[in-house]
N, C-alpha and C positions, 0 to 999 in steps of 0.2 A: 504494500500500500504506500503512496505516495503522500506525504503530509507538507502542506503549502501554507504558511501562516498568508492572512489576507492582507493584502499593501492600503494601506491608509484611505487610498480612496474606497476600497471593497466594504472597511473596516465604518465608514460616514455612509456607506448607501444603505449596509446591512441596519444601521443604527436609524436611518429613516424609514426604511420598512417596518421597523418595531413599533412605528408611532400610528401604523395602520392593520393590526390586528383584527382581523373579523371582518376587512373591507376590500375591496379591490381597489386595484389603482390601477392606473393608467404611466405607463412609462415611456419613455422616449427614448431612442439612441442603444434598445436593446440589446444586448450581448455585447458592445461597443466599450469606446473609453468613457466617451459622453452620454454612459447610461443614467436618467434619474426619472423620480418619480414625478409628476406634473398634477396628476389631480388623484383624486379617489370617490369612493361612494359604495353604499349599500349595495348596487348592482354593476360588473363589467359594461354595461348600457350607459349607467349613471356616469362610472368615471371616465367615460370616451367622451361623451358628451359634454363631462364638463372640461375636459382637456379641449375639445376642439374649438370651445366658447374660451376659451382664452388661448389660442392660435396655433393650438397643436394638431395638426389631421393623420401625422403619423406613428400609432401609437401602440404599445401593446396591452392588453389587459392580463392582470395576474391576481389571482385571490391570495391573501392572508390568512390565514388561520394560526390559534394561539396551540402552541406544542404541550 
C-alpha cells in the first residue's frame, strides 16, 4: 500500500468539504489543481443551480455524508 500525506492545498479542500456534511455541492475544476467547492444544497439540483446563479455552468455535483 502506498501512503501519501495530502499537500496543503488537498489538506484546505478536505477541510471545506467538512463544513458540508449531509449536503451536496457543486465543484469546479474537478480532479484539477483548481479544484473547489462553489455552492451546495439539500439536492445535486439545488447546488448546480445555485452555482450557475452565480456564474459557474461547469460543475460537478458530489454528496457528503457524515462517517
Amino acid at each position: 500500500m502506498i501512503e501519501q500525506n495530502p499537500d496543503s492545498k488537498e489538506l484546505a479542500f478536505l477541510q471545506e468539504l467538512e463544513k458540508h456534511i449531509n449536503e451536496w455541492v457543486a465543484i469546479t475544476g474537478y480532479g484539477s489543481d483548481e479544484e473547489r467547492i462553489v455552492a451546495s444544497g439539500d439536492s445535486i439540483v439545488q447546488a448546480r443551480q445555485k452555482a450557475e446563479s452565480l456564474g459557474f455552468k461547469d460543475t460537478t455535483g458530489v454528496g457528503m455524508t457524515a462517517t
